[in-house]
C-alpha positions as a Markdown table, in Angstrom:
| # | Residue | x | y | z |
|---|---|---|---|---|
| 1 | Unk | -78.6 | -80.8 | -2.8 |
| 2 | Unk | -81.5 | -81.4 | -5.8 |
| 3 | Unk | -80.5 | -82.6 | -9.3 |
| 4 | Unk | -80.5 | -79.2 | -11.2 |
| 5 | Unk | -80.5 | -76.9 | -8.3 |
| 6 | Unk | -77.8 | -74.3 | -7.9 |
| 7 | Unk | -75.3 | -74.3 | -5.5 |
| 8 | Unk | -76.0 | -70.9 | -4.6 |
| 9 | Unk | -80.0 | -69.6 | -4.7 |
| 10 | Unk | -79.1 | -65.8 | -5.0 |
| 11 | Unk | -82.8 | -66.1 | -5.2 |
| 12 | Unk | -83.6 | -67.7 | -1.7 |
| 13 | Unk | -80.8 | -64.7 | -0.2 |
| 14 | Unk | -82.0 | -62.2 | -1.4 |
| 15 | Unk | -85.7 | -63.1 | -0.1 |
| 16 | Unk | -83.8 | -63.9 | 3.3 |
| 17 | Unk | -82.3 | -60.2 | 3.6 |
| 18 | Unk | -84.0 | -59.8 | 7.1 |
| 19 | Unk | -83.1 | -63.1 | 8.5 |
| 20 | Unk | -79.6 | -63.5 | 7.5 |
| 21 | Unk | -79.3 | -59.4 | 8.9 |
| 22 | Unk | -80.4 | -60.6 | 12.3 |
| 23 | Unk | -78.3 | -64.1 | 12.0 |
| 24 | Unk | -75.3 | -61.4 | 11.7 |
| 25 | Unk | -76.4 | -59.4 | 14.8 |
| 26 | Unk | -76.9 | -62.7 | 17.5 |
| 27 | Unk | -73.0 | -63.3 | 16.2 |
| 28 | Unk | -72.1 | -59.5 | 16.3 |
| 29 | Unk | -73.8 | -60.2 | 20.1 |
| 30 | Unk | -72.0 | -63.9 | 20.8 |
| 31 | Unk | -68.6 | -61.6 | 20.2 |
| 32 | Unk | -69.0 | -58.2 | 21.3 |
| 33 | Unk | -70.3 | -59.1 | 25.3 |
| 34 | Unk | -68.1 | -61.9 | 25.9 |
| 35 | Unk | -64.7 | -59.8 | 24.3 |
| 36 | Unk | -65.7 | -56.8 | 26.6 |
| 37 | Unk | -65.9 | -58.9 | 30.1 |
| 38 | Unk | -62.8 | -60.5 | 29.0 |
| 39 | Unk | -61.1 | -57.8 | 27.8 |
| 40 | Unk | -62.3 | -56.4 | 31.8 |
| 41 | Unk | -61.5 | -59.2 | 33.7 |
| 42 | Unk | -57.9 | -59.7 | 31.8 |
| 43 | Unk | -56.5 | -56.6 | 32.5 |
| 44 | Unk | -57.3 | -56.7 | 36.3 |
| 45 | Unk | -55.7 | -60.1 | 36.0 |
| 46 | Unk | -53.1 | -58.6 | 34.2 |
| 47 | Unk | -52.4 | -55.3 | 36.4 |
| 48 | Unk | -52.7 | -57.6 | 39.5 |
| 49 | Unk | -49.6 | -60.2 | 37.9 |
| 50 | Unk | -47.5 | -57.6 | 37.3 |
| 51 | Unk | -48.0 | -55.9 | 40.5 |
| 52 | Unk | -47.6 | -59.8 | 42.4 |
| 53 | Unk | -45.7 | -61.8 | 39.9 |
| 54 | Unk | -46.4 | -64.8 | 42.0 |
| 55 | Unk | -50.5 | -64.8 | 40.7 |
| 56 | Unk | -49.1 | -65.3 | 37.2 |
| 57 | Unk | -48.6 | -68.7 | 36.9 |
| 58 | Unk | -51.4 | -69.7 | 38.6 |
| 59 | Unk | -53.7 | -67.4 | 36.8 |
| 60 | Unk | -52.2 | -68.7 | 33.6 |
| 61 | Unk | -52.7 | -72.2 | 34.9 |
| 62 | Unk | -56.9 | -71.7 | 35.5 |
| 63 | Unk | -57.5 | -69.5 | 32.3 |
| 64 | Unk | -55.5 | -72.4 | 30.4 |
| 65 | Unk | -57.8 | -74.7 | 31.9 |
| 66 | Unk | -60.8 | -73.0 | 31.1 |
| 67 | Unk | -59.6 | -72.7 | 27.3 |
| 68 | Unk | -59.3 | -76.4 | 27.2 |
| 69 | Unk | -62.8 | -76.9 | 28.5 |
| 70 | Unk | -64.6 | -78.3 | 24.9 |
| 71 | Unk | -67.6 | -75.6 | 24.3 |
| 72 | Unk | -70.3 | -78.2 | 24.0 |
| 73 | Unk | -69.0 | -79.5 | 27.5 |
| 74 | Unk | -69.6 | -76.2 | 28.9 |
| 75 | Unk | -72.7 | -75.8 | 27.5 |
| 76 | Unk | -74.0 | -79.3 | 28.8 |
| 77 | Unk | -72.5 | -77.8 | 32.0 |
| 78 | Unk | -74.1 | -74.8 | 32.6 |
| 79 | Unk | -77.1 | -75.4 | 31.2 |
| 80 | Unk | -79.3 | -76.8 | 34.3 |
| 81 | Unk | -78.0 | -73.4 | 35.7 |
| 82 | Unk | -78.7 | -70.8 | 33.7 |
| 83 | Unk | -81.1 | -72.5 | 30.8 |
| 84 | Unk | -81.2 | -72.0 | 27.2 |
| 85 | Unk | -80.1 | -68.3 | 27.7 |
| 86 | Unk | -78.0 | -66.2 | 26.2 |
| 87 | Unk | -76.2 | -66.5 | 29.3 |
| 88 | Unk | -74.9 | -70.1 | 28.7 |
| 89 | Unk | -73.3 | -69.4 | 25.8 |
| 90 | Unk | -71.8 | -66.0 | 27.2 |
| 91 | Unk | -69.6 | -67.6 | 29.7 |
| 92 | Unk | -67.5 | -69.8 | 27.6 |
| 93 | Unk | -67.1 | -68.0 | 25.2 |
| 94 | Unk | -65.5 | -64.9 | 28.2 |
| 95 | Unk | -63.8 | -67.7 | 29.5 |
| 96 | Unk | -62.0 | -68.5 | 25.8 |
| 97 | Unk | -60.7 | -65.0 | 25.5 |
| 98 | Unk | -58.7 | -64.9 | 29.0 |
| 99 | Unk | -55.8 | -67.0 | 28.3 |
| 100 | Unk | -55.1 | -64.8 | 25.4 |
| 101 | Unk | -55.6 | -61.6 | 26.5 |
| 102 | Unk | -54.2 | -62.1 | 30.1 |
| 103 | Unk | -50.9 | -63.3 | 28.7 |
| 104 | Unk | -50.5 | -60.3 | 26.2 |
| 105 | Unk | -51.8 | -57.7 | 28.4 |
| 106 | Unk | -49.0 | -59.0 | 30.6 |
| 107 | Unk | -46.4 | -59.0 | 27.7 |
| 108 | Unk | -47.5 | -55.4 | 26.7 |
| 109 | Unk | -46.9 | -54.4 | 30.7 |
| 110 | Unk | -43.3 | -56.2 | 30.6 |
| 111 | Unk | -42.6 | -54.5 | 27.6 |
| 112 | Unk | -42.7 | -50.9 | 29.0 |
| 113 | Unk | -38.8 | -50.0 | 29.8 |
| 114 | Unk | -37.7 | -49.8 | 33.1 |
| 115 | Unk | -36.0 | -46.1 | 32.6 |
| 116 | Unk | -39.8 | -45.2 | 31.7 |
| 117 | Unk | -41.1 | -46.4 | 34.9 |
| 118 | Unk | -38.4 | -44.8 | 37.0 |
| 119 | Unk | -38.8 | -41.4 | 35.1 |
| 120 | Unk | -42.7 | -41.7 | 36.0 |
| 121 | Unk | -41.9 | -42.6 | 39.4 |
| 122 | Unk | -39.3 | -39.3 | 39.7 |
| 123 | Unk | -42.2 | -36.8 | 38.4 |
| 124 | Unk | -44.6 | -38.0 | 41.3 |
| 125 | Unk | -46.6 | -40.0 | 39.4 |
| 126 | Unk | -49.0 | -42.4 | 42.1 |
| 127 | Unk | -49.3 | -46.1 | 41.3 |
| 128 | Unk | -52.9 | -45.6 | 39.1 |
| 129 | Unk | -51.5 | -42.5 | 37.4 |
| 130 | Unk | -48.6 | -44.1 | 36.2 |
| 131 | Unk | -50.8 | -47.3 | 35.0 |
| 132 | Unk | -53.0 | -45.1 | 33.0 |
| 133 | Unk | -50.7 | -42.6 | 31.8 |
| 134 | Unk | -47.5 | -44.5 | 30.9 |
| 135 | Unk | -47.8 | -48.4 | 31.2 |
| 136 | Unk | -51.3 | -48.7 | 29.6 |
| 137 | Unk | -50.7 | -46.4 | 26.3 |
| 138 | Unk | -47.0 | -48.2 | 25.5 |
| 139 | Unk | -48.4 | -51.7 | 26.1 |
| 140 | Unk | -51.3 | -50.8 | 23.8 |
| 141 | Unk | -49.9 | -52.4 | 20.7 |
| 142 | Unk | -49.9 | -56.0 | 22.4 |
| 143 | Unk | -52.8 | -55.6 | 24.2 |
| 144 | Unk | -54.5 | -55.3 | 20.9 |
| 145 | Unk | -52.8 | -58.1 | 19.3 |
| 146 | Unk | -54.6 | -60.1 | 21.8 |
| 147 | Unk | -57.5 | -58.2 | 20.9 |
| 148 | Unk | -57.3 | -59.1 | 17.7 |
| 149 | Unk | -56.7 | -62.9 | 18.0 |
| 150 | Unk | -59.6 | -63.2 | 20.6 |
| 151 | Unk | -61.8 | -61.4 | 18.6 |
| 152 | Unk | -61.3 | -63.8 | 15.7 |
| 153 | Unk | -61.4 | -67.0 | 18.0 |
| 154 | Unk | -64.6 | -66.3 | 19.5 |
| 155 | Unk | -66.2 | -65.6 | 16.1 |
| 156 | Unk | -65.0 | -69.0 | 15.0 |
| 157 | Unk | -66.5 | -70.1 | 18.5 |
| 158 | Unk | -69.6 | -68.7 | 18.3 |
| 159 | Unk | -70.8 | -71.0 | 15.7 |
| 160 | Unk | -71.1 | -73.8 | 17.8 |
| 161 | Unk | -73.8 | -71.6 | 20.0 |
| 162 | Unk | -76.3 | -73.0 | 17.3 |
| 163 | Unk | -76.7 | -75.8 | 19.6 |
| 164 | Unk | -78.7 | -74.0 | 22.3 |
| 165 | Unk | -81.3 | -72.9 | 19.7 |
| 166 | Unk | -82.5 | -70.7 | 17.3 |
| 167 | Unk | -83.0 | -67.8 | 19.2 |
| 168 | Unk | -79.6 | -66.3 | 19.1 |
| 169 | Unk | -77.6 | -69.1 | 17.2 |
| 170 | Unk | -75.8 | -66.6 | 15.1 |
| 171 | Unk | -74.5 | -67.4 | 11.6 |
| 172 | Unk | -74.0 | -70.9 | 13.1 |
| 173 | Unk | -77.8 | -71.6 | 12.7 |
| 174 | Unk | -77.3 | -70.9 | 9.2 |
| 175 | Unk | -74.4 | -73.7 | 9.0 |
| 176 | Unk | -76.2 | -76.1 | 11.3 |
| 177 | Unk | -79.8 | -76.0 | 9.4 |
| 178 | Unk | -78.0 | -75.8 | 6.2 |
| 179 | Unk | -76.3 | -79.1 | 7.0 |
| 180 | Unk | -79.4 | -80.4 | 8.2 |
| 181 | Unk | -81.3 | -79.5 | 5.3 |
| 182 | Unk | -79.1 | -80.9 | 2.6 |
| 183 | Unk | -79.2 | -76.8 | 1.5 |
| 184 | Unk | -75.9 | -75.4 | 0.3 |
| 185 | Unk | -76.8 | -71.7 | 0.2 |
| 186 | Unk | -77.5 | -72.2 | 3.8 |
| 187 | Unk | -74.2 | -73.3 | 5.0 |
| 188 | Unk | -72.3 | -72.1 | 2.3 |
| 189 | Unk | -73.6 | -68.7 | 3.4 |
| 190 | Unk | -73.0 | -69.0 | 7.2 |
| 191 | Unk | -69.8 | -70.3 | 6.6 |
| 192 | Unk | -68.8 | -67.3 | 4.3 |
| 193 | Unk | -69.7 | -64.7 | 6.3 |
| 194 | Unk | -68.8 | -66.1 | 9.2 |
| 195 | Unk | -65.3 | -66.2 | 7.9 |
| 196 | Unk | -66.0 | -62.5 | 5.9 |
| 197 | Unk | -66.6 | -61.6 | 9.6 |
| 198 | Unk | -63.5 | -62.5 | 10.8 |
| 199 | Unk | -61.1 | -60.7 | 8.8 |
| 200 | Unk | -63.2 | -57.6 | 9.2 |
| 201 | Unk | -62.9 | -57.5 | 13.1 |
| 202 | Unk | -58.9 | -58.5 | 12.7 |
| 203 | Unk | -58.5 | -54.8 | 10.2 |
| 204 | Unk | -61.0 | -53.5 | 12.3 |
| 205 | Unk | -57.8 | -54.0 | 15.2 |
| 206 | Unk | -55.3 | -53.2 | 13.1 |
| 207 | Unk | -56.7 | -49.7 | 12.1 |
| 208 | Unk | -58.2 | -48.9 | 15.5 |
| 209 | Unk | -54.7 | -49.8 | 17.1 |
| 210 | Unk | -52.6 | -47.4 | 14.4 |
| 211 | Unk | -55.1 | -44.7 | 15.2 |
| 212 | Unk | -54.8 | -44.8 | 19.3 |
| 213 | Unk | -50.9 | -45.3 | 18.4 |
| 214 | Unk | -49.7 | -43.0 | 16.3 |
| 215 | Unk | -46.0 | -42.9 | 17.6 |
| 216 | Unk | -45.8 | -46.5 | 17.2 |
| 217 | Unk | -46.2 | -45.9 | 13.2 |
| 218 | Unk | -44.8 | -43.2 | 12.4 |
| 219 | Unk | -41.8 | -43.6 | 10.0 |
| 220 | Unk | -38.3 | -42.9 | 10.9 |
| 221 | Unk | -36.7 | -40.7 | 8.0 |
| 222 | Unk | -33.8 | -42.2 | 6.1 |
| 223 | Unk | -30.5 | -41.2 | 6.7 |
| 224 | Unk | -29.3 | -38.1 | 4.2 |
């Protein structure tokens, strides 16, 4: 930072409307596609546990492994495979997400009372019907509090992508050539709305989780 120069250049932001909006779409990108193919994957992980309870400790086991793995190690990794594509920084960040949404989508699941289960099982439902139409809507409310905490891990995550370049670095490349730069506004900025971004995906959750649950809301009238 200059002698005499803001902290913040509201000036240099606003003249950088178009490239901080695109910085917010590669990190809109880096967390949408790789909470959707975990969200997938973990809940035929999940279905497949509780229908064999002996693949959950073992799937528990790899995904735990697989959130250990450091994301620049992963990167380093995978990039003589796939390159400096949006692909390398895809799969980590899918593979981040499984532990927690395996292991709530499983908790939702083994919430669902047994009497519930039976009932569906007297009026004929088939194995996918009762999935569907009973375990899946009662286990919603944990399945989203994994949502929720994924969601706000991999945007955390996702600033590290900076590292594979410029091309879809995300409000990471904002923090990384800020730093680089000795420019405050820069990182300041990435790190801000990086953060900004967080809380809006966890209320995001929270609201889209009340409205698909109503019943688990609604208030209980006090006793006359």
């Amino acid at each position: 930072m200059q002698p005499g120069k803001p902290l913040i250049d509201f000036t240099w932001i606003l003249d950088h409307l178009d490239d901080i909006g695109e910085a917010i779409l590669q990190h809109l990108q880096l967390v949408i596609i790789p909470l959707a193919l975990g969200f997938a994957i973990s809940l035929a992980l999940a279905v497949w546990a509780v229908r064999q309870p002996r693949v959950y400790g073992p799937v528990t086991a790899t995904t735990g492994i697989l959130y250990t793995i450091p994301s620049l190690a992963a990167f380093a990794i995978l990039r003589p495979i796939t390159g400096l594509s949006l692909v390398t920084a895809v799969i980590p960040l899918t593979t981040y997400t499984l532990l927690i949404l395996f292991r709530n989508m499983v908790a939702g699941f083994h919430a669902v009372p047994a009497e519930v289960l039976e009932a569906a099982e007297g009026m004929g439902y088939s194995r996918r019907e009762r999935l569907l139409r009973v375990e899946l809507p009662l286990a919603v409310p944990l399945i989203f509090a994994g949502v929720r905490l994924a969601s706000v891990t991999i945007i955390g995550l996702a600033t590290v992508v900076s590292v594979l370049g410029n091309s879809f670095g995300g409000l990471g490349q904002l923090i990384t050539e800020g730093l680089q730069t000795f420019f405050p506004t820069k990182y300041l900025l990435g790190a801000f709305l990086s953060v900004g971004l967080a809380f809006l995906a966890d209320a995001f959750f929270v609201r889209l989780e009340r409205y698909v649950t109503p019943w688990a809301h609604s208030k209980v009238g006090a006793p006359a």
